[in-house]
N, C-alpha and C positions, 0 to 999 in steps of 0.2 A: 431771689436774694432777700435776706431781712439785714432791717438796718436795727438797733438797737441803744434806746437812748435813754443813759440814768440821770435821775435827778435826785433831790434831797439833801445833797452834801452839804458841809457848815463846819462852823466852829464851834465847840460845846467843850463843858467840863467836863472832865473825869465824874461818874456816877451820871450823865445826862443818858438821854434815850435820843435816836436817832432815826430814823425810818426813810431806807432809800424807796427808791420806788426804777422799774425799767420797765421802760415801751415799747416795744417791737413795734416796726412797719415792713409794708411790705409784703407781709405773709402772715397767717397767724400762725402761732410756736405752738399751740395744742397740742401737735405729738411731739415735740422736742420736748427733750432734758434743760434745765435751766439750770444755769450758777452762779455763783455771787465768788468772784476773785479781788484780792485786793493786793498793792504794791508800794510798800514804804520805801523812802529812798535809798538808795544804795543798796537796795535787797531785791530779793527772784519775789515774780508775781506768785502768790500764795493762795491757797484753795478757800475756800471762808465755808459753802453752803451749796449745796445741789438741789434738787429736786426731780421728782419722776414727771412724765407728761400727767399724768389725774392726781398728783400731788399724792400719792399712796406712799411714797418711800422718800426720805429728807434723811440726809448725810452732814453733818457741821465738822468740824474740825476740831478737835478738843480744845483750840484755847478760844472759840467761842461757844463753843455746845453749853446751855444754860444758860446762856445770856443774848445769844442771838437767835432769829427765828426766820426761817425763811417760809413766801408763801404765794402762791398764784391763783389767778383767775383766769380762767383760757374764756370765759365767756363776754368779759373786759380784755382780754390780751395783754396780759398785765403781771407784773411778777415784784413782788416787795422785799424788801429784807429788815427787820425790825431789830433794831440793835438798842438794844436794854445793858445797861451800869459799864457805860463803856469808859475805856480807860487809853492813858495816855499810849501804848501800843498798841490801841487801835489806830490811830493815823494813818493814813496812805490814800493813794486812790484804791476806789473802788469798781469793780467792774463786776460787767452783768455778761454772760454768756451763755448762747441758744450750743445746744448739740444734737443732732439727726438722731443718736441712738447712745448709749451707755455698755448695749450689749457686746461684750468681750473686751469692755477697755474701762480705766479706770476713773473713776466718776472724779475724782480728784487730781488726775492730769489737765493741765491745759490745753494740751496736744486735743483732750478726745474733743473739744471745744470748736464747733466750725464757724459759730459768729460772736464778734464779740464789740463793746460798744467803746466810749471813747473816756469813759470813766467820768466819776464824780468826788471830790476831792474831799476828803473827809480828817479832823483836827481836834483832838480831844487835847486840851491843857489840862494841866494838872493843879 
C-alpha cells in the first residue's frame, strides 16, 4: 500500500510561482508512473502532469505545458510539481498520484491511477 501526501498549496497572485511537493510512504514509487491532478469546484478532476518511473518521458496538459514543470527523485522518494506565472484558473485542489504502469492505458486518465493522495488546495487571485 502507498500512502501519498502533498504539500505546498497557498494563496498567490496571478504571475506568482508555486511548487507543490508529494511524499509517498509506505513503498517507494521508483517504478511507478506519477501525476499531478487537479480539481476546481464544480468541475471533473483534470490531468495537470505525468511522469515515467527514471523521469525520461513528462506529459503536461497544454494549458500548462510552459509554465508548469513536473519532477522526481526516486532516490528521496519524492516527486514536485513547479508551477511558474500561474493564473487565476489555476485554482483547485491539487493531487498527486502513483500508477503501477502506463503501458496500454492512457497517461492522462485518472482511472489508469492506482493511488492517490488527499490533495493540497491551491488559490491564485487576480
Amino acid at each position: 500500500q502507498i500512502q501519498l501526501v502533498e504539500s505546498g498549496g497557498g494563496l498567490v497572485q496571478a504571475g506568482d510561482s508555486l511548487t507543490l511537493s508529494c511524499a509517498p510512504s509506505g513503498r517507494t514509487v521508483s517504478g511507478y508512473s506519477m501525476g499531478w491532478f487537479r480539481q476546481a469546484p464544480g468541475k471533473e478532476r483534470e490531468f495537470v502532469a505525468a511522469i515515467s518511473p527514471i523521469a525520461a518521458i513528462r506529459f503536461y496538459a497544454p494549458s500548462v505545458k510552459d509554465r508548469f514543470a513536473i519532477s522526481r527523485d526516486n532516490a528521496k522518494n519524492m516527486l514536485w510539481l513547479q508551477m511558474n506565472s500561474l493564473k487565476p484558473e489555476d485554482t483547485a485542489v491539487y493531487y498527486c498520484a502513483a500508477a503501477a504502469t502506463f503501458r496500454g492505458k492512457l497517461y492522462s486518465d485518472y482511472e489508469t491511477y492506482d493511488y492517490w493522495g488527499q490533495g493540497t488546495q491551491v488559490t491564485v487571485s487576480s
